[in-house]
OpenMM code with the backbone's topology and positions (N, CA, C; nanometers):
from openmm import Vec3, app, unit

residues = "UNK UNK UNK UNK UNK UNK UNK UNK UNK UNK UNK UNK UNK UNK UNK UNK UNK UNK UNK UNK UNK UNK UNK UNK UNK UNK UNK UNK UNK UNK UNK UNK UNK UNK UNK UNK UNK UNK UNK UNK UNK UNK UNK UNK UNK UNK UNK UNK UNK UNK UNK UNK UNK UNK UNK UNK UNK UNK UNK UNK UNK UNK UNK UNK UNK UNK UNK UNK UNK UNK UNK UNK UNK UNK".split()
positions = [
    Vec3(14.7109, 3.6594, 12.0602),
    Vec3(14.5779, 3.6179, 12.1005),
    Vec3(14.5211, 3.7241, 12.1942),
    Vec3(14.4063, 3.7701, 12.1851),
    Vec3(14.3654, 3.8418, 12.2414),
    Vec3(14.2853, 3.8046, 12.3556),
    Vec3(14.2238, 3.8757, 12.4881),
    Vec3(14.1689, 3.8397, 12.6142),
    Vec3(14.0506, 3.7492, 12.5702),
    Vec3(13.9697, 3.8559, 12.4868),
    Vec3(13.8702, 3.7369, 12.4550),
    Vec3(13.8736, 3.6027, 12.3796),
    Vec3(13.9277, 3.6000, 12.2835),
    Vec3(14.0046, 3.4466, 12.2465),
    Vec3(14.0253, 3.3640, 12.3381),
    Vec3(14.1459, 3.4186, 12.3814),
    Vec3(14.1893, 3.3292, 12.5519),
    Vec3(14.0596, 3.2764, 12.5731),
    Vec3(13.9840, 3.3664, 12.6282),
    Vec3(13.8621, 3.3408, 12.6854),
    Vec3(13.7728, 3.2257, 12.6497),
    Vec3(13.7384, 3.2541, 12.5536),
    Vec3(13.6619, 3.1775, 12.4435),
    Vec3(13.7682, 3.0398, 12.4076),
    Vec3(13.8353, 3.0271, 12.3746),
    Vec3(13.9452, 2.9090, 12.4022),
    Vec3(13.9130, 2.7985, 12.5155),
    Vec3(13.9741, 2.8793, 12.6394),
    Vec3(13.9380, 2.8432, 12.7779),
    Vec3(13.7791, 2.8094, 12.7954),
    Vec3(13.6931, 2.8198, 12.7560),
    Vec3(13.5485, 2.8000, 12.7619),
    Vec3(13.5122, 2.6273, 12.6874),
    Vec3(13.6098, 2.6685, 12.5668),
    Vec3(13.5565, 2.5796, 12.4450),
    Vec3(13.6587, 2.4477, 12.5247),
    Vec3(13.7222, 2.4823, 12.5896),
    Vec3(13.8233, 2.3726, 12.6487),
    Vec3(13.7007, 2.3046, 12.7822),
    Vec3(13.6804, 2.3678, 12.8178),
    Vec3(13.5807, 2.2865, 12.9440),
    Vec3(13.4239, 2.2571, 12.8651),
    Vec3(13.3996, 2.3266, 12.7340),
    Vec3(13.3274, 2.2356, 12.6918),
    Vec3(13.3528, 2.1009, 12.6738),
    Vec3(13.4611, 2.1011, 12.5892),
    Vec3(13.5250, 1.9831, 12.5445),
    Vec3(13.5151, 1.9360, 12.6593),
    Vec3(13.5608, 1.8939, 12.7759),
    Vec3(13.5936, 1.8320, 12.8706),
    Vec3(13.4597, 1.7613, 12.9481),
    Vec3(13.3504, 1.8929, 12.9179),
    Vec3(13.2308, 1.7974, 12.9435),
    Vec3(13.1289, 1.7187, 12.8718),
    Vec3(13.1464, 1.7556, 12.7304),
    Vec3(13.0809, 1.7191, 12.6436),
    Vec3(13.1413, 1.5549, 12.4975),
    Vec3(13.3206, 1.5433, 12.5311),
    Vec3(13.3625, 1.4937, 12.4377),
    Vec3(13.2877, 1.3639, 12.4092),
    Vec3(13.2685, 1.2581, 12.5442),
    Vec3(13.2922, 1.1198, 12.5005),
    Vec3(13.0746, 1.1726, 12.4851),
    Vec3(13.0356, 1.2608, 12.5394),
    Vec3(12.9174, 1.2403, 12.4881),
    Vec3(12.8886, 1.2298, 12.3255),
    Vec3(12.9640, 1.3573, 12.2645),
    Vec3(12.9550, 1.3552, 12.1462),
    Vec3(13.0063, 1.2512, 12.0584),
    Vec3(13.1141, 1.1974, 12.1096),
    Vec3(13.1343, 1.0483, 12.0321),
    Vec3(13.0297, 0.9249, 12.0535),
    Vec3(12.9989, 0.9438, 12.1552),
    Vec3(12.8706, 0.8232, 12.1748),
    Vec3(12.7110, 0.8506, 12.0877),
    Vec3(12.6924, 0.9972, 12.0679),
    Vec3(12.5946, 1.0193, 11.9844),
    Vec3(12.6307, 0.9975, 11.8710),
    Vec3(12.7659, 1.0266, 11.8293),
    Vec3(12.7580, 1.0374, 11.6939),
    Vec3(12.7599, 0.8687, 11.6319),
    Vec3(12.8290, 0.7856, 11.7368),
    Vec3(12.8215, 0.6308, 11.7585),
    Vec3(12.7009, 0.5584, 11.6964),
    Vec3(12.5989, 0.6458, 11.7939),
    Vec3(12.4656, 0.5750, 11.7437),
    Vec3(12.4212, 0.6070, 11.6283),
    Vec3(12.4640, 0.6775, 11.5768),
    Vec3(12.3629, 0.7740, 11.4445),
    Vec3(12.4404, 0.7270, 11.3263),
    Vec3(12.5503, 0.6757, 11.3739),
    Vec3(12.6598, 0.7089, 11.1952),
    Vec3(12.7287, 0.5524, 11.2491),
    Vec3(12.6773, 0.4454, 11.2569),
    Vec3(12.7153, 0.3190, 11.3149),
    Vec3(12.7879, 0.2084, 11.2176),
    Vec3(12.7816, 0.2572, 11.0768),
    Vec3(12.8561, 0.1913, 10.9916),
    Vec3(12.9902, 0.1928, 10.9734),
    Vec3(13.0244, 0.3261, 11.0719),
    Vec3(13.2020, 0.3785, 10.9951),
    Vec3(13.2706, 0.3115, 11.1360),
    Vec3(13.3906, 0.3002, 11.0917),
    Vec3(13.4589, 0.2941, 11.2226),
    Vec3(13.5242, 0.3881, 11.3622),
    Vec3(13.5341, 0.3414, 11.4508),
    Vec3(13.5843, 0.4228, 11.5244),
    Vec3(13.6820, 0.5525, 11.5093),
    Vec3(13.7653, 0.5377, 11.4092),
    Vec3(13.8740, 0.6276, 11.3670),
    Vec3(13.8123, 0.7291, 11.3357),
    Vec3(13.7368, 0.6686, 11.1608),
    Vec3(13.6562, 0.7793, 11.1408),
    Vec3(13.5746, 0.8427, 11.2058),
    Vec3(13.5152, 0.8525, 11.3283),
    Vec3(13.4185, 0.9258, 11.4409),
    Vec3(13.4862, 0.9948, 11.5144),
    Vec3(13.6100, 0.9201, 11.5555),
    Vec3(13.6852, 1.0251, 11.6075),
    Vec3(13.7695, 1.1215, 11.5016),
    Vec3(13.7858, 1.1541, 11.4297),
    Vec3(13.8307, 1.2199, 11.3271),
    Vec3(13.6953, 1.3269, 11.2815),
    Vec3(13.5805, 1.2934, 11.2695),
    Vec3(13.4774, 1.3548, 11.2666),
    Vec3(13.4723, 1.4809, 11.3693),
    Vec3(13.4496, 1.3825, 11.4859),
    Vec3(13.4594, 1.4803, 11.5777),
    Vec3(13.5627, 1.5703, 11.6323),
    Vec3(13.6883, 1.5589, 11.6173),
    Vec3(13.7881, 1.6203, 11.6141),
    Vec3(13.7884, 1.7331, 11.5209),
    Vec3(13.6859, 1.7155, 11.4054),
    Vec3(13.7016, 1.8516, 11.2952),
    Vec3(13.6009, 1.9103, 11.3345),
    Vec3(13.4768, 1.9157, 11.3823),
    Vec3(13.3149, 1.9183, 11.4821),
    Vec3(13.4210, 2.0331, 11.5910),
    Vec3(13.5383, 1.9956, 11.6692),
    Vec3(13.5524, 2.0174, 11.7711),
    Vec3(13.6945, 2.1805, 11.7207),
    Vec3(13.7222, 2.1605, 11.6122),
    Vec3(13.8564, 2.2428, 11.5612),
    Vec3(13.7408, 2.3843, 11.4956),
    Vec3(13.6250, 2.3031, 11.3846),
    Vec3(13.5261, 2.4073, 11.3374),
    Vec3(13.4661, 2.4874, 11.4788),
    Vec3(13.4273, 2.4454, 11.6018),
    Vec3(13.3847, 2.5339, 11.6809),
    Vec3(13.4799, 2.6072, 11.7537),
    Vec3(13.6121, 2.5604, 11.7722),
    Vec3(13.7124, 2.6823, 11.8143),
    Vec3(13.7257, 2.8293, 11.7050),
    Vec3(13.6554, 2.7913, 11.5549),
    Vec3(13.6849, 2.8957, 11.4433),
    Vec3(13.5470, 2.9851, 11.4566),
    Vec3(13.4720, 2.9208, 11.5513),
    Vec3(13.2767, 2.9721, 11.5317),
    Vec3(13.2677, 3.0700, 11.6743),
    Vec3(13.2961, 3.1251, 11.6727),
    Vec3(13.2504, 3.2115, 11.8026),
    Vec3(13.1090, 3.2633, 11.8135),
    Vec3(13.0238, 3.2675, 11.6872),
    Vec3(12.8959, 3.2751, 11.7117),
    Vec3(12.7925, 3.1666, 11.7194),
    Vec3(12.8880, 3.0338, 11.7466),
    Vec3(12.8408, 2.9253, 11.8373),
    Vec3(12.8342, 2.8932, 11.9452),
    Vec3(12.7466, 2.9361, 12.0602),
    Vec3(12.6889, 2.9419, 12.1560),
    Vec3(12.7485, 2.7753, 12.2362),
    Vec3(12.7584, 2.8194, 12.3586),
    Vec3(12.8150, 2.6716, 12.4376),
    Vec3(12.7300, 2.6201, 12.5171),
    Vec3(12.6221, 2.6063, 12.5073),
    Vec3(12.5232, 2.5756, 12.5453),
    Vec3(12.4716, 2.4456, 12.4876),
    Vec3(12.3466, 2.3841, 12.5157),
    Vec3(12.2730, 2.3035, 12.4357),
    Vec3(12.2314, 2.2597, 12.3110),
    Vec3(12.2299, 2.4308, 12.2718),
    Vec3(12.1732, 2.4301, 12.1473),
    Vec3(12.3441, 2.4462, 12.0533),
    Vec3(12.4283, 2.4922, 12.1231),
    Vec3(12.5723, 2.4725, 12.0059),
    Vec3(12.6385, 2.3300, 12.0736),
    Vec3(12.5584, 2.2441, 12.1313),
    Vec3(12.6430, 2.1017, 12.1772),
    Vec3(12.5240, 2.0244, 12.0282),
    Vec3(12.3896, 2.0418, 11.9875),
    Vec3(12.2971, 2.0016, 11.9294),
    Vec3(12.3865, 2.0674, 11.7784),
    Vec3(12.4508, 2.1664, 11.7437),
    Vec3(12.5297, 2.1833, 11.6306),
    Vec3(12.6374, 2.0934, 11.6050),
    Vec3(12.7069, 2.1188, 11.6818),
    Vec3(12.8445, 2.0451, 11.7289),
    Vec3(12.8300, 1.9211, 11.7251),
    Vec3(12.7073, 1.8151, 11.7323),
    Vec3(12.6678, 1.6898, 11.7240),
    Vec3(12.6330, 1.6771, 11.5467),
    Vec3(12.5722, 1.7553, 11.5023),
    Vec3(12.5143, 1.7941, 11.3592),
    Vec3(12.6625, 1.7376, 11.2345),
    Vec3(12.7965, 1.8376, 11.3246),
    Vec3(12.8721, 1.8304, 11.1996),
    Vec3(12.9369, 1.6556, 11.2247),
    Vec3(12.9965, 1.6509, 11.2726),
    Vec3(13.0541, 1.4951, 11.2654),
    Vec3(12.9412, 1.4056, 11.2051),
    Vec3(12.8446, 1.4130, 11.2325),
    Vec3(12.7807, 1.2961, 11.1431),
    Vec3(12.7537, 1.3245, 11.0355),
    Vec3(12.7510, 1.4465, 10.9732),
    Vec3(12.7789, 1.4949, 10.8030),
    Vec3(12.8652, 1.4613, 10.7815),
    Vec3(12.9822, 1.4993, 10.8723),
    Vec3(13.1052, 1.4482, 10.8234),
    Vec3(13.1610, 1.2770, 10.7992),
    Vec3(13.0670, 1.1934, 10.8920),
    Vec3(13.1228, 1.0849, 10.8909),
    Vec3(13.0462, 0.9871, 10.8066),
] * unit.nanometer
topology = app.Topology()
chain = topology.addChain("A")
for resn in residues:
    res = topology.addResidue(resn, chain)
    for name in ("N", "CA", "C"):
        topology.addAtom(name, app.Element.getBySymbol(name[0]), res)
């Protein structure tokens, strides 16, 4: 693994940390037919696809992506 990986890793980790139960609660409201499992499973692949995306920005506008895939997915 290289410095920047690390890096980018370590970043995507304190995203996660501030963003998780938000993104399950959005995706809650939007995709309200499936069950819990499946949302969290959604978002868990939402959350594995942006450790592979490095030209996804950690900001607003890649928390507004990152919200996008789980509810396609779910």
């Amino acid at each position: 693994m290289t410095a920047s990986s690390q890096r980018r890793d370590e970043q995507v980790g304190t995203f996660f940390l501030t963003y998780a139960d938000r993104l399950q609660s959005a995706v809650r409201r939007h995709v309200n037919h499936v069950g819990n499992e499946l949302i969290e499973d959604a978002c868990q692949m939402a959350w594995t696809t942006l450790l592979q995306r490095p030209d996804i920005t950690l900001d607003a506008r890649g928390l507004g992506w990152l919200t996008t895939v789980p509810m396609h997915e779910a």
